[in-house]
N, C-alpha and C positions, 0 to 999 in steps of 0.2 A: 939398216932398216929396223933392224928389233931394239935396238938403241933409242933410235927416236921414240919409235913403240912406248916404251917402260917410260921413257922423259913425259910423252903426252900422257900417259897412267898416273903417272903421280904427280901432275901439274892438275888433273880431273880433281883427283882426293885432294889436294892441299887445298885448292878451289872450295869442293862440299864442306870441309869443314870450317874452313871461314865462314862460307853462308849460314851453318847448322849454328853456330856458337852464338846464337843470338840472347844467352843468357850471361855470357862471357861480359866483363866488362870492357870496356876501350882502352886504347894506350893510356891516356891519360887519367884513366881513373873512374869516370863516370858512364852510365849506361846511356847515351843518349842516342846511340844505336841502335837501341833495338825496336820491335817494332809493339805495336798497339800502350807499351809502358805502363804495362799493367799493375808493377809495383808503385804508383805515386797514388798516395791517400793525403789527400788533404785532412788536417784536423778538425773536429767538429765543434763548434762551439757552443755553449749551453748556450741555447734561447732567453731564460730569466736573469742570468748575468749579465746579455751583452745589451738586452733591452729593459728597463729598469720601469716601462709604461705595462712590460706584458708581466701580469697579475694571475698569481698560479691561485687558484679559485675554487673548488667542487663543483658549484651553482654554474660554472660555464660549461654547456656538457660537447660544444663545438671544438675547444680547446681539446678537452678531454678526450675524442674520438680518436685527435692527431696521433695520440700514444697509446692507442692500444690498438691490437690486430683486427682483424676478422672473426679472428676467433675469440675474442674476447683476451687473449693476452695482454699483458701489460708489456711495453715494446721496452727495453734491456739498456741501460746506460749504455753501452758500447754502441748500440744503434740508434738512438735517439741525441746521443751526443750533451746529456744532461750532466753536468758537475754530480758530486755525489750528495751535496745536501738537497740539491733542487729535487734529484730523483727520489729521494725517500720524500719530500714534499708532497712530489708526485702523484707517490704510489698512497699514500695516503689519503690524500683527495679522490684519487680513483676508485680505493673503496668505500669512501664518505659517499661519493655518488652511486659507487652501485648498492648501496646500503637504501639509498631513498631513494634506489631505483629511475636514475636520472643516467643514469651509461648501463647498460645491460653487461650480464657476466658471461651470455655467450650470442654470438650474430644468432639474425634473426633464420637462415638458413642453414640447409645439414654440412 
């Protein structure tokens, strides 16, 4: 009886920790196990490179809004997904415009 016991005990635990290991990779190599697969990032593509019609501008203050916060940030290569020369373009038209006061330096609320 106590034999089985300990058998059914650690057939439980060998069970949990297959379920827990959901950061583990699978036999084969790949996670496609796991669940929600929170590590897949698609890459982002600069906007001005892939479309050659969209026209990086100061005088558009529509355009201009898309990249920066709430707070008047200017929103960060890595999140905007902009190449590096497009984003110094960017940032550069964004203070062109807040210079003539056409994109504000900070929202209109606290």
């Amino acid at each position: 009886m106590a034999t089985t016991h300990l058998k059914n005990e650690m057939r439980e635990k060998s069970d949990r920790s297959n379920r827990d290991s959901g950061d583990r990779m699978d036999k084969d190599g790949d996670d496609r196990g796991r669940r929600g697969g929170g590590n897949f990032h698609r890459k982002k593509v600069c906007r001005f490179c892939s479309d050659q019609d969209f026209v990086l501008d100061y005088k558009d203050v529509r355009m201009m809004q898309s990249f920066v916060t709430e707070h008047g940030k200017i929103v960060p290569r890595r999140i905007s997904g902009n190449c590096a020369l497009h984003q110094r373009q960017l940032t550069t038209a964004i203070k062109r415009a807040r210079n003539l006061a056409l994109v504000g330096y900070v929202s209109m609320g606290t």
